[in-house]
N, C-alpha and C positions, 0 to 999 in steps of 0.2 A: 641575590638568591631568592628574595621572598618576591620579584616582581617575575621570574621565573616561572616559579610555579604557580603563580597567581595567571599568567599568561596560559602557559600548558594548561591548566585547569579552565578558563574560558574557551578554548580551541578545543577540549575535551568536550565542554556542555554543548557546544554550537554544532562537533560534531556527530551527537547524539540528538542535538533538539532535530538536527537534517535527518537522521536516519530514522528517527520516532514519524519525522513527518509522513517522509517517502512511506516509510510502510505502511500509514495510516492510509495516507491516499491508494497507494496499492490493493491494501485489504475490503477499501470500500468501493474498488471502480471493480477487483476481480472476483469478493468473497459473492454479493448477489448474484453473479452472471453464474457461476460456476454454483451455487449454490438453486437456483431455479432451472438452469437446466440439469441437475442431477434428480432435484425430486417432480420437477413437469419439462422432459425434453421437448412436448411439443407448443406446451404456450410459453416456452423459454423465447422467443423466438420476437416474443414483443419488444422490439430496440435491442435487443443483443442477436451480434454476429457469431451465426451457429454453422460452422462446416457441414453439418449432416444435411441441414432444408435447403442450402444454397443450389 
């Protein structure tokens, strides 16, 4: 019983340390791009792929 929950509870952490991760990298490869083209749409355009200038 106690090696159970001891199980459950590390497949719990690992699969939060995975979801903390992803979001992390998500928030930092789309927070900038979406965040410089909403307040400079036209020098957004430095390395980030913008449907409007293409």
């Amino acid at each position: 019983m106690h090696d159970d929950n001891h199980a459950i509870g590390s497949k719990l952490a690992a699969a939060l340390f995975a979801l903390l991760l992803s979001s992390t990298v998500l928030l930092s490869a789309i927070g900038p791009a979406s965040a410089a083209s909403l307040s400079h749409p036209q020098t957004a355009a430095s390395g980030h792929f913008q449907p409007g200038l293409a």
